[in-house]
N, C-alpha and C positions, 0 to 999 in steps of 0.2 A: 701306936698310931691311934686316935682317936678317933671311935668308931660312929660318933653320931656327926661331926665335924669333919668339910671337905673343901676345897675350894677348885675351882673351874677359870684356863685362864684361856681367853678366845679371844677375837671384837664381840661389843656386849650393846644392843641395842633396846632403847624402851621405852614407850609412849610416856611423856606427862601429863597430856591433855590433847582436847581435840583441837585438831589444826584449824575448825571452823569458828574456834572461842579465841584462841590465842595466838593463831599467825603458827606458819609452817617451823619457824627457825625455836620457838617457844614450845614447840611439841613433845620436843622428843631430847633423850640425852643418849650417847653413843662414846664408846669408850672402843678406839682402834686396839689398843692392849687392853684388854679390862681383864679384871679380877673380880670374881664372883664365889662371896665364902658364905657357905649352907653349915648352919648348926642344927639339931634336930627337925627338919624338916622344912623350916621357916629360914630366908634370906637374914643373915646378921648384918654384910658389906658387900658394897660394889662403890667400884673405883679404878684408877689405873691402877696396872700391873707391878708399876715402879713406884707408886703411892703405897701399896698394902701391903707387896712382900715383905718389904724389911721389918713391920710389925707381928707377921703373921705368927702363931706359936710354932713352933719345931716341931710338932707332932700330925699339924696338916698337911694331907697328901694333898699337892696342888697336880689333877689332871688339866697337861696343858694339848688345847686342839689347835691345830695350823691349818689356815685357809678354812676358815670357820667363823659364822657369828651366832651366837647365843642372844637369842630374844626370850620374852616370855612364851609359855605356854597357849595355844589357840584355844580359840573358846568358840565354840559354836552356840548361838541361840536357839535355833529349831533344828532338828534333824528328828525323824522317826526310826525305832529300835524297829519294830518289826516289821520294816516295808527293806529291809535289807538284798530279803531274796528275790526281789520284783524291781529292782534296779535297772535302770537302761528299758525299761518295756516299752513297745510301739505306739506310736500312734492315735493317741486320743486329748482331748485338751481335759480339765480337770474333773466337772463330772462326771463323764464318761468314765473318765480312765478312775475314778473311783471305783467304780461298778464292777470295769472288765476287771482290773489288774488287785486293786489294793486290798477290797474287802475280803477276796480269797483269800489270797494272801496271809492277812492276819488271821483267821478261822484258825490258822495251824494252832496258834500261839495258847490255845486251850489246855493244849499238851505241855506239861514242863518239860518233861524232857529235852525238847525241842525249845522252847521258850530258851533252856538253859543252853542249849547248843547253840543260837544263833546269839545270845547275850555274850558270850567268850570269844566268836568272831566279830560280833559288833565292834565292843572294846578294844579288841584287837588292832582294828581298821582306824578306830579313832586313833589311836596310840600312835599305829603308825604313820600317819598321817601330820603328828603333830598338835593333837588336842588334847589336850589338858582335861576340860572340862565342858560339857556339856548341857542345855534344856532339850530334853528326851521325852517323846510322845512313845507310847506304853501302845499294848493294844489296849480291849474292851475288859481283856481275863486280870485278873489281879496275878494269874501267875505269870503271865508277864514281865509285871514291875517286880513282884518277889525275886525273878532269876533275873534280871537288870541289876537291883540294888545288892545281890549277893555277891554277882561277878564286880562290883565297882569297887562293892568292902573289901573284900580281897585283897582290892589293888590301890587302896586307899586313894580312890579320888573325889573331888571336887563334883559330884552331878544333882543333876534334878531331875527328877523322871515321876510321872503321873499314870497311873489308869485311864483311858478313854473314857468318859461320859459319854453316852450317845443311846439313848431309849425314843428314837423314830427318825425315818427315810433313811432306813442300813437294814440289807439280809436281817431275818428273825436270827440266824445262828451271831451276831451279833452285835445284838440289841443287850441293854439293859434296862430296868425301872428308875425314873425317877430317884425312888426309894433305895434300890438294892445297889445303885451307882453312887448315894450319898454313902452309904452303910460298906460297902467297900473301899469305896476313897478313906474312910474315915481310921477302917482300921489299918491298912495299910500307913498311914499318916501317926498311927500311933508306935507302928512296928516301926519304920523308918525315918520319920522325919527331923535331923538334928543330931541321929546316929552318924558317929563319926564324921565325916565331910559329906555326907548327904543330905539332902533336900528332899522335900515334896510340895509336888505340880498340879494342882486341881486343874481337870483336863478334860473339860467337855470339848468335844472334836471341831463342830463348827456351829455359830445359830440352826442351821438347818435342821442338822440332827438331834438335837437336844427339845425338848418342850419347855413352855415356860417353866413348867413346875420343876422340871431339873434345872435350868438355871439361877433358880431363886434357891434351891437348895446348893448349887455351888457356891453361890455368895453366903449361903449360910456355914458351909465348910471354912472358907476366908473371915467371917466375925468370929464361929468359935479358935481358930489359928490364926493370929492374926500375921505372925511373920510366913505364913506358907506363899509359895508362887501360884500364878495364875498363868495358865500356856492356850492358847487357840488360836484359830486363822478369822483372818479379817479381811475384809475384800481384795481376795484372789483373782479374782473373775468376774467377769461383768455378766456372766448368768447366775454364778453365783449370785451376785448381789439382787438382780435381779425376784430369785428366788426368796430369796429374805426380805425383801420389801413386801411378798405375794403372802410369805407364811406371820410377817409380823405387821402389817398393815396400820397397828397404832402408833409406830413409832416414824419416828422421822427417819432411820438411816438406819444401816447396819452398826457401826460403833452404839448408837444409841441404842440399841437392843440391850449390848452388854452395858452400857454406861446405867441403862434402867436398874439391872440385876445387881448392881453394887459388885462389879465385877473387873474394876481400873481401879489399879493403886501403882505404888512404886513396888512391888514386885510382879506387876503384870506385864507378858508377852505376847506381843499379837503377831503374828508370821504372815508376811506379804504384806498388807496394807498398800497393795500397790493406785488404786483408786481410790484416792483421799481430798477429802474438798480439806479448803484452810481452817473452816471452822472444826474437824474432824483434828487434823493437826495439832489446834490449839489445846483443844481437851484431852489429849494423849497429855501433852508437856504439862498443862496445868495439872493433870493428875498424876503425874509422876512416872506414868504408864509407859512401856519401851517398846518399838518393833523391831522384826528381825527382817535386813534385809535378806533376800533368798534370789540373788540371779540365775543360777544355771536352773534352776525349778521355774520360775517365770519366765524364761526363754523355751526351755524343755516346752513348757506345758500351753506357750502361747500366751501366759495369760494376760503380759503387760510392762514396762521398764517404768521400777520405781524411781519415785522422785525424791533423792536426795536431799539435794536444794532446800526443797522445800521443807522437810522435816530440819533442816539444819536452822532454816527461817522461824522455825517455830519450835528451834529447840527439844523436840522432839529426841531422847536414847534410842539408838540406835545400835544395835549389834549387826553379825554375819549368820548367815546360817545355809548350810549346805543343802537340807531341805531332803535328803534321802530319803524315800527314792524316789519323789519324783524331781531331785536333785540327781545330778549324774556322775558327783565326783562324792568319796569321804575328803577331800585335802580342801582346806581353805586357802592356798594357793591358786590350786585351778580357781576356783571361788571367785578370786578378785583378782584373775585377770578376767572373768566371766564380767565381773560388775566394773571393772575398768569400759569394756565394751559397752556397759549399759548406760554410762556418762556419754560413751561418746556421741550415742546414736541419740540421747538426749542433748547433745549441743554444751556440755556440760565436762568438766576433768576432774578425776578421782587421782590425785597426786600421792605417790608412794608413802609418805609419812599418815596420812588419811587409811588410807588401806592399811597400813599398821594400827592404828587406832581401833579402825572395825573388828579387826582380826586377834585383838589382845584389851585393852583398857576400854574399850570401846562397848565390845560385848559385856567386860566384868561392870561397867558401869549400867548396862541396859537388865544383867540381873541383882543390881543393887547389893555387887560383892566387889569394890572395889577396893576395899581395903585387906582384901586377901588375895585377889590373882588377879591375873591382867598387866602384871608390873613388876621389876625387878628394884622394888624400893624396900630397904630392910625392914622387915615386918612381915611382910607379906609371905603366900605360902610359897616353899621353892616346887614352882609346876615350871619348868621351863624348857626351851629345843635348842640340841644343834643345826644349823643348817650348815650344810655340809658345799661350798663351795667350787669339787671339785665331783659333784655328785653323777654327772653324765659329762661326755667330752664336749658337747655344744656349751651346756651352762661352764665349764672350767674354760673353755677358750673365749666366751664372750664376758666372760667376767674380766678376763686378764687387760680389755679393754675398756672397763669401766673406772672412769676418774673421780667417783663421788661415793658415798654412802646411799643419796637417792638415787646415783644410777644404778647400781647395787641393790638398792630394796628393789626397785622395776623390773631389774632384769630375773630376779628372784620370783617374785608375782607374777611373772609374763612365763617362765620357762619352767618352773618348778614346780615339783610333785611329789609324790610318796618317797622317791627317790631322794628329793634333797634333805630329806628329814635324817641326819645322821644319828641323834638320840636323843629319847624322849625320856624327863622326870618325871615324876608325883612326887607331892612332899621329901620330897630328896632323894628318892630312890630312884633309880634309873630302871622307867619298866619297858622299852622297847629299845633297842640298838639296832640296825638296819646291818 
């Protein structure tokens, strides 16, 4: 039997494009029998069941799954690694709850030890969940990202993950300089970036925390790498923003703060952008720049229901992002039925095929890796999920009355959770089974 070669036979579901460029029916392609055959790592073929078998070599084990669809792999665009253990906390909208809950929080993360023990159940939670691959906020410590990107090698995934930039308005116990936030980003970025399926994320925290002189040194991190990501938050809050008008007073806006610092390209991500005027819109797409939407963290935290629409008007990538912890789930399920609600109350409909989009090609196209995940088109890396059909008695008895494929993604998105994730790949290896 051929040990690097396997094939997988289920219903097989997968974004082509966004349904807001090319119509719902033009989106996506879905194989009720499909066959999915993984050669070292990477997708060779997908097609029906009764197309590929009679070609397939005799030596491929084909695992076949019943009452199951295989999509691609989830991709989360924002989530934070060390705000894991301050998940679900009370009561405060986003500044605040900086203060009380997050910055303690991360102080742990000095410690590796601990760095390393919350990095193994991070991953863990992602996997199990259904995520493939992730843009991961670090703390301020480099050991951090060091025990991030070791538990990822390991497990050979697809991530991005950055050190915090942040040297003013944060606790002295974690601050950096300027200087010693360039000088660690940088070597970090030399130890891991492009290693194996890894990335790295120059990751000042927000305008607030940062001084100019650290953000002109982050855009000089991005000239001297020019393929590295860019990750921060972008009007969260209307104090937030607020506040960035008080501490930046020469610029016109918050985007414009970073647009000054040569800080938007096509591999930059900005998380929330829920307060966006059109012309803030336009400069995102014209510079190639992506956001992450984040609903259970903008409901969570108060801060506001992004405007879809509008980024889609202006062309604007767009990924998902769970937004942990002041996100309340690790599943991009919960996610988008969160951000289903957020259309609604916007007057506004987030259609099942759309929500695939955010949650797989959507995200890989917002970090400028669409030709490796996000997609079950051969070429690409095999990161992919079962979703398990029969995963709780309510989702198997409301499934058994769904007449469509979309009513089937919805009722997937609207009822499913860690639960429906029956098994999760990386490059072909199956590293979660439920």
């Amino acid at each position: 039997m051929s040990a690097t070669r396997k094939a997988y036979r289920a219903a097989l579901l997968h974004s082509l494009a966004d349904p807001a460029e090319v119509g719902v029916e033009a989106s996506y392609e879905y194989f009720e029998d499909g066959l999915l055959v993984i050669d070292q790592g990477k997708i060779s073929a997908i097609g029906h069941a009764s197309e590929l078998l009679p070609g397939l070599d005799a030596d491929i084990e084909v695992v076949h799954y019943q009452d199951a669809l295989i999509t691609p792999g989830f991709i989360d665009t924002h989530i934070h690694f060390p705000q894991t253990g301050m998940i679900g906390s009370y009561g405060e909208q986003l500044l605040d709850w900086l203060n009380t809950y997050t910055f303690p929080c991360e102080r742990q993360f000095e410690d590796k030890a601990h760095a390393d023990k919350v990095a193994k159940l991070f991953l863990k939670e992602l996997l199990r969940n259904g995520t493939t691959s992730a843009l991961v906020f670090g703390s301020v410590h480099p050991a951090s990202v060091n025990a991030l990107f070791e538990e990822a090698e390991r497990l050979d995934l697809r991530l991005i993950a950055g050190k915090v930039m942040m040297d003013r308005n944060a606790p002295d116990y974690l601050t950096d300089t300027a200087e010693s936030g360039y000088a660690d980003s940088k070597a970090l970025i030399q130890r891991w970036h492009g290693k194996g399926r890894l990335h790295y994320a120059v990751t000042p925290r927000f305008a607030p925390t940062s001084t100019p002189q650290q953000l002109a040194l982050a855009g000089q991190l991005l000239k001297e790498f020019p393929d590295l990501y860019l990750h921060t938050h972008l009007s969260e809050n209307l104090k937030e923003i607020e506040w960035v008008k008080a501490l930046f007073p020469e610029r016109s806006g918050y985007l414009d703060v970073y647009d000054h610092f040569e800080l938007l390209g096509e591999r930059s991500v900005f998380a929330h952008a829920v307060h966006l005027c059109d012309a803030e819109c336009q400069r995102l797409a014209d510079t190639g720049s992506a956001v992450a939407f984040c609903p259970t963290s903008n409901l969570f935290l108060g801060s506001g229901l992004f405007n879809l629409p509008q980024a889609e008007q202006h062309k604007v990538k767009v990924g998902l992002g769970t937004d942990v912890g002041a996100g309340t789930s690790f599943s991009l399920l919960y996610t988008l039925n969160e951000a289903y609600k957020v259309m609604q109350l916007q007057g506004a409909r987030l259609s099942p095929f759309k929500s695939l989009y955010l949650a797989t090609l959507g995200g890989a196209r917002a970090l400028n890796l669409e030709e490796r995940i996000g997609t079950l088109q051969p070429g690409s890396d095999a990161d992919f999920i079962v979703l398990d059909y029969k995963a709780t008695p309510l989702l198997d008895y409301r499934l058994q009355q769904s007449g469509s494929i979309e009513e089937t993604l919805f009722v997937l998105t609207t009822l499913g959770d860690d639960r429906t994730i029956r098994e999760t790949f990386a490059a072909g290896r199956s590293v979660h089974q439920r």
